[in-house]
C-alpha positions as CSV (number, residue, x, y, z in Angstrom):
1,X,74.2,2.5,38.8
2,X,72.5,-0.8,39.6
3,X,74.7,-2.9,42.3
4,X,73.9,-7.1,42.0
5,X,72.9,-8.3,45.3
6,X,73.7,-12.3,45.5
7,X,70.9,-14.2,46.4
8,X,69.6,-17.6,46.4
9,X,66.5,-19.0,44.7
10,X,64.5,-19.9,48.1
11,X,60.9,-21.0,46.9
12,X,59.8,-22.9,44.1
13,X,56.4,-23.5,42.9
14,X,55.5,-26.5,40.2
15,X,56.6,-26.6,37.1
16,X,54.2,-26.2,34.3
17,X,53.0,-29.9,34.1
18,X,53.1,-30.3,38.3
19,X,50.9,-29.1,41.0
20,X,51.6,-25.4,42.4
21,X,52.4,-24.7,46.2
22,X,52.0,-21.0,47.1
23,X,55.0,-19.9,49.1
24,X,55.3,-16.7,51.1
25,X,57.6,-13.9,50.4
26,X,61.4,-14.3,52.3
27,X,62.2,-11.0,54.0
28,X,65.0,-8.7,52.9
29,X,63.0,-7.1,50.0
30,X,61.3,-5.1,52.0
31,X,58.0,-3.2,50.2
32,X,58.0,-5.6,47.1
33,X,55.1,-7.5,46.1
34,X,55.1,-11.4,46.7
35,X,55.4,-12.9,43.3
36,X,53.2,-15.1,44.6
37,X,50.8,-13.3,44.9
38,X,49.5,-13.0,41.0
39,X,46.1,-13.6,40.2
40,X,46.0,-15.4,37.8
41,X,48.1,-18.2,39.6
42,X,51.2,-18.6,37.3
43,X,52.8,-21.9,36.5
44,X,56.5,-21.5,38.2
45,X,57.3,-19.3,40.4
46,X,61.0,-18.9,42.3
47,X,62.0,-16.1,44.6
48,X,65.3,-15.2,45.0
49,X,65.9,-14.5,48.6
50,X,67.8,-10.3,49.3
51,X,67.4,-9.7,45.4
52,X,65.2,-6.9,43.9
53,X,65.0,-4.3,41.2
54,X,64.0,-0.5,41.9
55,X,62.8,1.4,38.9
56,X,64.8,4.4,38.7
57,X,64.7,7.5,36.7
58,X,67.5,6.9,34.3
59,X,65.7,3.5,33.2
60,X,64.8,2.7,29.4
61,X,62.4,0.2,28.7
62,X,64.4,-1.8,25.4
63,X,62.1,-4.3,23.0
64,X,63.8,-6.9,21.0
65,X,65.1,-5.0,17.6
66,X,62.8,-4.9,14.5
67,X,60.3,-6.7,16.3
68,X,56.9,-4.3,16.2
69,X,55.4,-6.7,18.5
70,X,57.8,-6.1,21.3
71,X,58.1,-2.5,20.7
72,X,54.1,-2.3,20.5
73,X,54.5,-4.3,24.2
74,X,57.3,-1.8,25.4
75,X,55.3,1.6,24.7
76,X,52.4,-0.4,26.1
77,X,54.1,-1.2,29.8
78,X,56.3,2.4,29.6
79,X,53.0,4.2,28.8
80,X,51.6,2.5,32.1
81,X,54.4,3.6,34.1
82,X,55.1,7.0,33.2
83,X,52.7,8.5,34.9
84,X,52.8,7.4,38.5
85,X,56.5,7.1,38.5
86,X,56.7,10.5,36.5
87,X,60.0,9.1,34.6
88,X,60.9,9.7,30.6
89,X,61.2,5.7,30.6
90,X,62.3,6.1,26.5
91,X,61.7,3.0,24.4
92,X,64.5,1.6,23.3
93,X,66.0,-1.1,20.3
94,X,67.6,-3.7,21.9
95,X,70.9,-5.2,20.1
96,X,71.0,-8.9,19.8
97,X,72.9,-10.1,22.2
98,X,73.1,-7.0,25.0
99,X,71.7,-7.0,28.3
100,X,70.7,-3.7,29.7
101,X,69.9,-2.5,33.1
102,X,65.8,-1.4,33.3
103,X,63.0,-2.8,31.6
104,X,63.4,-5.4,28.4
105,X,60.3,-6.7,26.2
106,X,62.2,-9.7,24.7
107,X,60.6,-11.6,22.1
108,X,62.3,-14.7,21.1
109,X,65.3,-15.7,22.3
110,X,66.6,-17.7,25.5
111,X,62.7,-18.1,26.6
112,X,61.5,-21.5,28.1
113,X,58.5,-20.9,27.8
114,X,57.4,-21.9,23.6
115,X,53.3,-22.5,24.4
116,X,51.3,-20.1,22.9
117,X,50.6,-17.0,25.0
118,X,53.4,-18.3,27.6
119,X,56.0,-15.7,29.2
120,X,59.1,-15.7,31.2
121,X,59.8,-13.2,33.4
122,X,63.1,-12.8,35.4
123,X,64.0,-10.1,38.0
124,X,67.6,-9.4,39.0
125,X,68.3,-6.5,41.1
126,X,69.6,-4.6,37.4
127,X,67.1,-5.9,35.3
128,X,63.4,-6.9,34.5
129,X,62.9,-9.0,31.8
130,X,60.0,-10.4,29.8
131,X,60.4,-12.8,27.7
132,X,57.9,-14.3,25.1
133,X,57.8,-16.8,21.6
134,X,54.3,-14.3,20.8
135,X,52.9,-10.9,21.4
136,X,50.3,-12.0,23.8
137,X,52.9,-13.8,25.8
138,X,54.6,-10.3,26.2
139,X,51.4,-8.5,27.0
140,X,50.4,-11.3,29.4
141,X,53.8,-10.8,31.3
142,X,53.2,-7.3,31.2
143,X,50.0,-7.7,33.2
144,X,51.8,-9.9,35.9
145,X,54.5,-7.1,36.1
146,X,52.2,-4.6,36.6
147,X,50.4,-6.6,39.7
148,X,54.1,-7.2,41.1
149,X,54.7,-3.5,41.7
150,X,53.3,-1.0,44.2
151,X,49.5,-0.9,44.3
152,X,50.2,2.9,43.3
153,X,51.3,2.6,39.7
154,X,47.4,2.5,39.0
155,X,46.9,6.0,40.0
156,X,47.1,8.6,36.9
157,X,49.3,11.2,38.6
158,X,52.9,11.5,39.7
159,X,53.5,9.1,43.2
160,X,56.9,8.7,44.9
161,X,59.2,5.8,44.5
162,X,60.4,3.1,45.5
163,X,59.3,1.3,42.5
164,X,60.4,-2.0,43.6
165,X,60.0,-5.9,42.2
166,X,60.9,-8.9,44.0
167,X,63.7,-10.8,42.4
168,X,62.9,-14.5,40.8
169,X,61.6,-15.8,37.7
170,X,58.1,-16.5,36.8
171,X,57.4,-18.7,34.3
172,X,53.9,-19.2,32.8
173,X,51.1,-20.2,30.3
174,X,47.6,-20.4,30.2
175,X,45.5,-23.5,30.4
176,X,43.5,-22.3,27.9
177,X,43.6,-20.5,24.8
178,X,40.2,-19.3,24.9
179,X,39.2,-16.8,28.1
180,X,36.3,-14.6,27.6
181,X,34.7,-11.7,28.9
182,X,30.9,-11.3,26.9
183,X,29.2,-7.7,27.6
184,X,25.7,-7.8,26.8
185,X,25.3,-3.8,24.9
186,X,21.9,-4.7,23.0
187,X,19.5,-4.6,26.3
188,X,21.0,-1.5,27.6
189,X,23.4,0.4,25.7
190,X,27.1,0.7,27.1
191,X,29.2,4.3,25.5
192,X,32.1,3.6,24.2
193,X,34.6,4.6,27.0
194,X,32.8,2.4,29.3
195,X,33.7,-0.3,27.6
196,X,37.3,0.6,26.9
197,X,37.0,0.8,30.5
198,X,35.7,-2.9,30.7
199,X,38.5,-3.8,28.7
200,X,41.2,-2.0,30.7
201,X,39.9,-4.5,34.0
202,X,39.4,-7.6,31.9
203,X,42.9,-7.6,30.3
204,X,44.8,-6.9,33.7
205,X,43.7,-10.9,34.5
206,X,44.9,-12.1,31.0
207,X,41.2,-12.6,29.8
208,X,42.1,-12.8,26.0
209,X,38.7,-12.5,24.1
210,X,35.8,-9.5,24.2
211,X,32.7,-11.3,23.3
212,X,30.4,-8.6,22.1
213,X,26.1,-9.1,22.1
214,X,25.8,-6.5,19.2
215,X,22.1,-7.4,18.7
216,X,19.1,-8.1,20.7
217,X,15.7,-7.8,20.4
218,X,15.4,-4.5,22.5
219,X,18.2,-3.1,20.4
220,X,20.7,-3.1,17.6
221,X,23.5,-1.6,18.4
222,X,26.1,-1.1,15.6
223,X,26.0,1.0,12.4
224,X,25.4,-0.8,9.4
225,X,25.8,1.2,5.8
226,X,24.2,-0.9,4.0
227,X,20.9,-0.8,6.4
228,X,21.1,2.4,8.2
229,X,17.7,2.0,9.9
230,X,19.0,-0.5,11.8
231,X,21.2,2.2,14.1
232,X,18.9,4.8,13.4
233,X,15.6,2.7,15.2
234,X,16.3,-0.1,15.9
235,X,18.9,1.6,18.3
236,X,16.7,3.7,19.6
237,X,15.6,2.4,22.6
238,X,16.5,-0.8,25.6
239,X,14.7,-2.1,28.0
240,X,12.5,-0.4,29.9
241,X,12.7,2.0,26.9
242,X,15.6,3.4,28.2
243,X,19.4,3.5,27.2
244,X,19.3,3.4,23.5
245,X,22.7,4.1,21.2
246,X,24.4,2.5,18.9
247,X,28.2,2.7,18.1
248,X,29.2,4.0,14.6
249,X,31.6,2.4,12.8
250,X,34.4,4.6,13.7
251,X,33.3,3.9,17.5
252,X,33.7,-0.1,16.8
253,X,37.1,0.5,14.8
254,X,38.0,2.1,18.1
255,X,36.8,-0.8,20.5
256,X,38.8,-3.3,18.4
257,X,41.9,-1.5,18.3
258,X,41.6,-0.4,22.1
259,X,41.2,-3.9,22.7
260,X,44.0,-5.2,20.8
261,X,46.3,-2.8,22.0
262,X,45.7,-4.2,25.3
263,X,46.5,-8.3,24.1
264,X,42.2,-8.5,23.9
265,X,40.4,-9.7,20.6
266,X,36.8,-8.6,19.8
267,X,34.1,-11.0,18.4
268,X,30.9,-9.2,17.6
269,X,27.7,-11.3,18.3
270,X,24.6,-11.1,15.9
271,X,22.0,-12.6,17.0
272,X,19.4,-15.0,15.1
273,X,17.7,-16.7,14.0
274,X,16.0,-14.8,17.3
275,X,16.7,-12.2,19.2
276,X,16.3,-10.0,16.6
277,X,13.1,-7.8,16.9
278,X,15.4,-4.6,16.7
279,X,15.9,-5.5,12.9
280,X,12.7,-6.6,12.3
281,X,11.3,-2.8,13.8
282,X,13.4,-1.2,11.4
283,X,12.6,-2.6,8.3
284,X,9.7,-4.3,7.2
285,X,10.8,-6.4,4.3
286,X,12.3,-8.6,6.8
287,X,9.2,-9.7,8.8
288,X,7.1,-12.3,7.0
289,X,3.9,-10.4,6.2
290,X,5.5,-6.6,5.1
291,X,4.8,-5.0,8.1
292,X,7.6,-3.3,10.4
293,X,7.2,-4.5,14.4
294,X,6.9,-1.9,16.9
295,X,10.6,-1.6,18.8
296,X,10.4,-3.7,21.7
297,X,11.4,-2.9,25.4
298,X,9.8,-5.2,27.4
299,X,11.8,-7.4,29.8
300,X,13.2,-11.0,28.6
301,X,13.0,-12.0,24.9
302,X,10.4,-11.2,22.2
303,X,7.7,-13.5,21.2
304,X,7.9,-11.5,18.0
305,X,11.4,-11.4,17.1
306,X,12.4,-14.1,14.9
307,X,13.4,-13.4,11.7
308,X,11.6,-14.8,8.7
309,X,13.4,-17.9,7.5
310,X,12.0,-18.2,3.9
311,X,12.1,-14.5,3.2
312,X,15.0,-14.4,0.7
313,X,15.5,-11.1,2.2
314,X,16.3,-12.7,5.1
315,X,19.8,-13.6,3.8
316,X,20.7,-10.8,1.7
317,X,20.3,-8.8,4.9
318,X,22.6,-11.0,7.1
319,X,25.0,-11.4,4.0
320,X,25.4,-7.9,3.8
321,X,25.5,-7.5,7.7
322,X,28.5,-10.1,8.2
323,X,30.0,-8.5,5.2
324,X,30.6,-4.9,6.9
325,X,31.3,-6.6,10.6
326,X,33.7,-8.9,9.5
327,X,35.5,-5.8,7.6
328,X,35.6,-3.8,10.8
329,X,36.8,-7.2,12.8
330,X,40.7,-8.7,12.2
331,X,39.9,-11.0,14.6
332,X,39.0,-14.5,13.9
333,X,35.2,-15.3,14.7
334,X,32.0,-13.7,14.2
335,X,29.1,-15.0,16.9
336,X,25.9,-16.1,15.2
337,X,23.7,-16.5,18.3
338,X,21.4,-18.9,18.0
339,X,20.0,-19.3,21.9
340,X,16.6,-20.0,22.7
341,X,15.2,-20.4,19.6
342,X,11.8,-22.0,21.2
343,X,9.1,-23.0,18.4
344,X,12.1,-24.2,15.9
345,X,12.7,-27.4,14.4
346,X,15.6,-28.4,14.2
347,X,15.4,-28.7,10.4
348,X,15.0,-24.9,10.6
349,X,18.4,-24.7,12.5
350,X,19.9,-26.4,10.6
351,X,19.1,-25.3,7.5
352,X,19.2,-21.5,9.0
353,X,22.4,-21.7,10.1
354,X,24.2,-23.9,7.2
355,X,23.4,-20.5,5.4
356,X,24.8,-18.1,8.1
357,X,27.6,-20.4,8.5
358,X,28.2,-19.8,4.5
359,X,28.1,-16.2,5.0
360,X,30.4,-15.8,7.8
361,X,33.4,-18.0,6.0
362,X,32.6,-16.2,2.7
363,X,33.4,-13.2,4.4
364,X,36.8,-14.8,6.2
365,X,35.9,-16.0,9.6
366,X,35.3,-18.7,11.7
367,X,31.7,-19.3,12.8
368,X,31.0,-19.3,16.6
369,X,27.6,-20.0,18.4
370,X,25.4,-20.5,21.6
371,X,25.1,-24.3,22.4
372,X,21.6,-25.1,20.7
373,X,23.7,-24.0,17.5
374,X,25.8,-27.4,18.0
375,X,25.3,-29.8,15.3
376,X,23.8,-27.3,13.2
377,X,26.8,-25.2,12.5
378,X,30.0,-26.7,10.5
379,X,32.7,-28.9,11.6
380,X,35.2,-27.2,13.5
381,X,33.1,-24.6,14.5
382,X,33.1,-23.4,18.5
383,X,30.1,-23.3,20.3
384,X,29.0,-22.1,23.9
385,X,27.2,-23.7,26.9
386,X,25.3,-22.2,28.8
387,X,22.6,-24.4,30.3
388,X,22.9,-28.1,31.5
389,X,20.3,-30.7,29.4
390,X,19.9,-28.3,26.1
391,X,21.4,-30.8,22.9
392,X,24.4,-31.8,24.8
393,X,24.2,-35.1,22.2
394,X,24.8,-32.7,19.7
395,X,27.1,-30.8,21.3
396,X,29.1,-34.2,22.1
397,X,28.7,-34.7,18.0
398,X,30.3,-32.2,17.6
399,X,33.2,-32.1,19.9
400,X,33.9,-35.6,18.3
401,X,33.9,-34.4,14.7
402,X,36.4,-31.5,15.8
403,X,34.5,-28.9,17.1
404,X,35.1,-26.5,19.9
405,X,33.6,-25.8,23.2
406,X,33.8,-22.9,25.3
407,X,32.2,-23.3,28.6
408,X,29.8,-20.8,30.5
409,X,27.6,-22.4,32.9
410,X,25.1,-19.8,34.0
411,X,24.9,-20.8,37.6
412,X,28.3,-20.7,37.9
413,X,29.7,-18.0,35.2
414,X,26.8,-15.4,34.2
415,X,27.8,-12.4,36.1
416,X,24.6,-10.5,36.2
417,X,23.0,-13.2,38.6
418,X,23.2,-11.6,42.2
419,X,25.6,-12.4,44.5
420,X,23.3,-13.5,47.5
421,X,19.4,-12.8,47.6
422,X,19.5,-9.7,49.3
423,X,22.2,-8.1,46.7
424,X,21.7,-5.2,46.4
425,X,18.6,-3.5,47.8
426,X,17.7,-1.6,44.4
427,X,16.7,-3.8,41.8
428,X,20.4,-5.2,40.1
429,X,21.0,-8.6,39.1
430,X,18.9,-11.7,38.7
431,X,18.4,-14.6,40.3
432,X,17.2,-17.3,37.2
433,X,20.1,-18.8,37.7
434,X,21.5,-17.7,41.1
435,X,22.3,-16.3,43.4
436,X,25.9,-16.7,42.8
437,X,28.4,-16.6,45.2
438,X,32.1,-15.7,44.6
439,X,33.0,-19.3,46.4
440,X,30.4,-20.2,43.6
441,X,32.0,-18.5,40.7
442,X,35.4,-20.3,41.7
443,X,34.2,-23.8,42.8
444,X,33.6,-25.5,39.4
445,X,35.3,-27.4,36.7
446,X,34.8,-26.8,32.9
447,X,35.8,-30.8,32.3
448,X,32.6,-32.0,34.7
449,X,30.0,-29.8,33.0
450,X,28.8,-32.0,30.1
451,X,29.3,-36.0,30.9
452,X,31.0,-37.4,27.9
453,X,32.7,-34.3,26.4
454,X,36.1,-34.6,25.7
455,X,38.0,-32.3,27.7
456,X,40.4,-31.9,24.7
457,X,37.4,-30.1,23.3
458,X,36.9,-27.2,25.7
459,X,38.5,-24.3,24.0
460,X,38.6,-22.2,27.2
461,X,35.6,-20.2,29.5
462,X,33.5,-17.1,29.5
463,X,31.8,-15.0,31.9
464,X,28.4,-13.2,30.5
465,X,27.4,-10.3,32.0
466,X,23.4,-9.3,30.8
467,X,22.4,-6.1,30.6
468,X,18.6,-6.1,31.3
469,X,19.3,-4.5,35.1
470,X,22.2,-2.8,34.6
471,X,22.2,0.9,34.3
472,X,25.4,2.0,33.4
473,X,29.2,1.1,34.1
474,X,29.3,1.4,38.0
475,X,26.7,-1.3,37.9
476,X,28.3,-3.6,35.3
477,X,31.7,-3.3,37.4
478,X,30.0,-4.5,40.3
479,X,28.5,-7.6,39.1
480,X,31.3,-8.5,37.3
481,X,33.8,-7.8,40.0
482,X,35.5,-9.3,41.7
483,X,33.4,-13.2,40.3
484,X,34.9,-12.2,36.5
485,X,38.6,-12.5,38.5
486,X,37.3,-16.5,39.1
487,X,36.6,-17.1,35.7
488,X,40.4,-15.6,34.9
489,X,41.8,-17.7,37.1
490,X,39.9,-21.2,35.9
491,X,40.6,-19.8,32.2
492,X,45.0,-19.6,33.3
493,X,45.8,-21.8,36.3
494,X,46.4,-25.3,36.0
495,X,43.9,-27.5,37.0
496,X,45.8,-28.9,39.9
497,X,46.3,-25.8,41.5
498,X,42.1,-24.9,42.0
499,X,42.2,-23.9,45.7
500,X,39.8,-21.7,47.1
501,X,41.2,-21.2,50.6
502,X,44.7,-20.1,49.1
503,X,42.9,-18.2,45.9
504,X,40.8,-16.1,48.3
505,X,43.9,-13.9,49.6
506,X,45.1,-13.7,46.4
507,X,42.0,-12.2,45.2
508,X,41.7,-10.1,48.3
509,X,45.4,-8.6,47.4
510,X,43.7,-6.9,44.3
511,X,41.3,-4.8,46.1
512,X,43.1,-2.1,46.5
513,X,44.6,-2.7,42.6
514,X,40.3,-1.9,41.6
515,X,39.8,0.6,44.0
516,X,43.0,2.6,42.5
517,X,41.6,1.6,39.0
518,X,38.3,3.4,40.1
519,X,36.7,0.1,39.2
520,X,33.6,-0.2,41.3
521,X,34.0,-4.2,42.5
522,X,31.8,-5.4,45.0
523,X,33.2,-5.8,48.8
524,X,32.2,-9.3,49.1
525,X,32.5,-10.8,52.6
526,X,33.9,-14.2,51.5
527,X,36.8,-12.3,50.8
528,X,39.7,-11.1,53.2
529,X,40.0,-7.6,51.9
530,X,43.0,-5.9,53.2
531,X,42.3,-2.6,54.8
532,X,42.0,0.4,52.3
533,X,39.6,-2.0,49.5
C-alpha cells in the first residue's frame, strides 16, 4: 500500500505565458530526479516538498477507457519500463471517475493544459498521472516521465529499484507545432534499424517530425513499383561509391509506423527539379536527349542531374512517384525539394513546381519545400530556410499570403557541420557553414533570421544532418548529439526562458541518459558532463 506523505508545493516556475525560473530540487526525496531538470524546459513546474512516488511491483499502468490513444500511450510507457524494473506493469481500463494508485495515461478530463500537444503531469506519492486533450500530449508527457526517473530505466535488462519520481506537477506545451529532425539517407544509405534508432533519440526530446531526404543525386533510396529501376540502380551506389541500399516498401511501412508509435510523423523528401541524377541513371526516358547518365558518386551535387522539364515523361514519372509515397505516408506532407536549383529561371520554378504542387494535393497532401521553392509553390504551403539572402522577398510573399516557414539556418542548425575545426581527426563533418558550436546550436532565435517575416509564420525548426561524411550510425549520432538537443529545446521552450548558462547543466544531466541509450553523442567541453557520460 501507498501511504500519502503531506507536502507543500515549494517552487514554482512561470506559467505558460510568463518567464521560467529554474529552481533546485528541496531535499527529502532523496534519489529522485529534479523535475527541473527536463530538457526540453517545460512551461510550469512545482515541486512538492517530502512527496514522491516509488514504482512498485504490484503497479498497473491504467489509460482512460475506450480511448485507443491512451491505451496506445500506456503500452508505450509500460513497454519502456518493464524491462529495467522487471515488473508485469498490466495495462489497465480506467473507469471514469476512479483514481488508482500506479501509473494513469489520462486523456481528457480535468487537464489544464487544452494547446495542442500540451500535457499535465502530477506526482503524488500514490500516483503518476498524465494528462492530455491529444495523443501527442500523452506521448510528450511520457517522454518527460521517463527523464524524471533513474538514469537506469534506459538499460534493456532487469536493474534494482527504487523507482522513484519527485512529487509536483508539470505542466507544458510546445512553442511550436513544428520540430524536426531531417536525415539525409540519399548520399549514404542509413539501414533501417539505424534509423529506428534515430527515431528512438529524437522522440525522447519531443522532436515531433522525421524529415526524410529520399532522393539525391548519388542515390535513390525508396522502392517504387511502378519504376523499379529506380531501387534497383539508382540505389546502387553513394558517395564515394560506397553505401548504396534502398528501403523496400515494407522497410518504409515500418519507419512510419515505428515512428508513429513513438509520437514522430514521417515526411519523405523527393528531390527536384534537381538533385535527381539517381533517377535520371536509371531510366533514360527521363533525360532530355534518351540517353541514361552514368550513376553519380562524386562529392556535392551533379552538374548533370536535373530533370527534363518539358519531357512529358517528366511528370508522369513524379505523378506516379507521389502517388505510391503518399500511399505509404498517413502523415500530412510530402517534401518536394527544390534547393539549389542554379541555371533556373524562375519561370521554370514556377511553372515546375505549380505541376508538382498538383500532384502532391491530387494525391492528399500538403506540399512542403526548401526556401528557393517560396513563391513558387501554392498558398499555404510550408517552406524551409536554410541560407540567409536566397528569395527571402518571396519567402516574405508568402508568409503574408498564409504560408508557412520552418526555420533551419545552416550555420546554426545543420548538424553535419563540425563542431570546432579540429573535430574529429578523420575526415567527419564539414565546415561550409561551420564550425558549429553547441553554444552556437543554442544561441539563436528563429524570429531574427529573416527581417520582415512575421513571426506568426514560423511553423517551428529543423536540424539537417547530411550524409556526404558520414559512415554509418555511430557517426550520424555524434554530429547530431548532443547540438540536435538545442534545436529541441528552441522548438518546446518558451522564448523567454532561452538561457544558455542554466540550459547547459540541463543538457549535461542527459549524458549519462545517451550513454545508457548506447547513443554515441559527442563529449563536448562546453558542457558540464557529470561523471560517468
Amino acid at each position: 500500500m501507498k501511504v500519502t506523505i503531506v507536502g507543500v508545493v515549494v517552487a514554482i516556475t512561470a506559467t505558460l505565458s510568463g518567464a521560467t525560473t529554474s529552481v533546485g530540487s528541496p531535499s527529502g526525496e532523496a534519489g529522485a530526479v529534479p523535475l527541473t531538470k527536463v530538457l526540453p524546459q517545460p512551461a510550469e513546474v512545482r515541486t512538492t516538498a517530502g512527496v514522491a512516488f516509488d514504482l512498485e511491483s504490484d503497479d498497473a499502468v491504467h489509460a482512460t477507457g475506450g480511448s485507443g490513444d491512451a491505451k496506445a500511450a500506456a503500452d508505450f510507457l509500460a513497454g519502456l519500463l518493464r524491462k529495467p524494473t522487471g515488473y508485469a506493469l498490466p495495462v489497465r481500463s480506467l473507469a471514469a471517475g476512479a483514481e488508482p494508485d500506479g501509473i494513469v495515461m489520462a486523456l481528457g478530463g480535468n487537464n489544464s493544459v487544452t494547446q495542442a500537444e500540451g500535457y499535465q503531469l502530477d506526482v503524488t506519492s500514490r500516483s503518476v498521472t498524465v494528462r492530455a486533450d491529444d495523443r501527442a500530449g500523452l506521448f510528450n508527457g511520457i517522454e518527460t516521465l521517463r527523464q524524471l526517473l533513474p538514469v537506469k530505466v534506459e538499460r534493456q535488462q532487469r536493474m534494482p529499484g527504487p523507482w522513484r519520481i519527485q512529487g509536483g506537477r508539470i505542466t507544458d506545451a510546445p512553442r511550436y507545432g513544428y520540430r524536426g529532425a531531417m536525415l539525409d539517407v540519399g548520399r549514404h544509405f542509413l539501414p533501417k534499424t539505424d534509423v529506428e534508432k534515430y527515431i528512438d533519440t529524437i522522440a525522447r526530446y519531443k522532436i515531433n517530425y522525421l524529415h526524410l531526404h529520399l532522393v539525391d543525386d548519388q542515390g535513390w533510396r525508396i522502392e517504387i513499383k511502378e519504376w523499379p529501376e529506380l531501387a534497383k540502380i539508382g540505389g546502387s551506389t553513394g558517395t564515394g561509391g560506397l553505401l548504396g541500399g534502398f528501403y523496400t516498401q515494407e522497410d518504409y511501412r515500418n519507419i512510419v509506423q515505428y515512428a508513429w508509435a513513438r509520437g514522430v510523423t514521417v515526411i519523405p523528401e523527393i528531390e527536384g527539379p534537381d538533385h535527381m541524377h539517381s533517377a535520371l541513371a536509371s531510366y533514360a526516358k527521363l533525360t532530355c536527349d534518351g540517353k541514361a547518365l552514368e550513376p553519380y558518386t562524386g562529392w556535392g551535387k551533379s552538374p548533370d542531374g536535373g530533370l527534363c522539364l518539358d519531357n512529358p515523361t517528366t511528370y508522369e514519372f513524379l505523378d506516379e512517384v507521389i502517388g505510391e509515397i503518399a500511399a505509404l505516408t498517413p502523415g500530412p506532407y510530402i517534401h518536394v525539394g527544390g534547393d539549389e536549383a542554379a541555371g533556373r529561371s524562375q519561370a521554370e520554378m514556377d511553372g515546375y513546381f505549380e505541376k508538382v504542387a498538383k500532384l502532391v494535393e491530387k494525391h492528399g497532401k500538403k506540399v512542403f519545400g526548401w526556401q528557393e521553392a517560396a513563391g513558387s509553390l501554392p498558398a499555404k504551403s510550408v517552406t524551409e530556410f536554410w541560407v540567409p539572402g536566397n528569395n527571402e522577398d518571396r519567402i516574405i510573399a508568402s508568409a503574408k499570403a498564409g504560408g508557412k516557414v520552418v526555420m533551419a539556418p545552416a550555420m546554426h542548425t545543420y548538424l553535419d557541420q563540425k563542431y570546432t575545426d579540429s573535430y574529429p581527426e578523420y575526415p567527419l563533418g564539414q565546415t561550409w557553414a561551420g564550425p558549429t558550436s553547441v553554444q552556437s546550436s543554442y544561441d539563436w532565435k528563429p524570429e531574427e533570421q529573416i527581417a520582415g517575416l512575421p513571426a506568426t509564420s514560423i511553423a517551428g525548426v529543423e536540424a539537417p544532418l547530411w550524409t556526404e561524411t558520414v559512415f554509418g550510425i555511430n557517426q550520424a549520432e555524434n554530429l547530431a548529439f548532443p547540438r540536435l538537443l538545442s534545436i529541441a529545446e528552441i522548438g518546446w521552450a518558451k522564448a523567454s526562458s532561452h538561457d544558455w548558462n542554466t540550459f547547459k547543466p540541463r543538457l549535461a544531466a542527459q549524458g549519462p541518459r545517451l550513454r545508457e541509450s548506447r547513443v554515441n553523442y559527442y563529449l563536448s567541453p562546453e558542457v558540464p558532463w557529470p561523471l560517468g557520460s
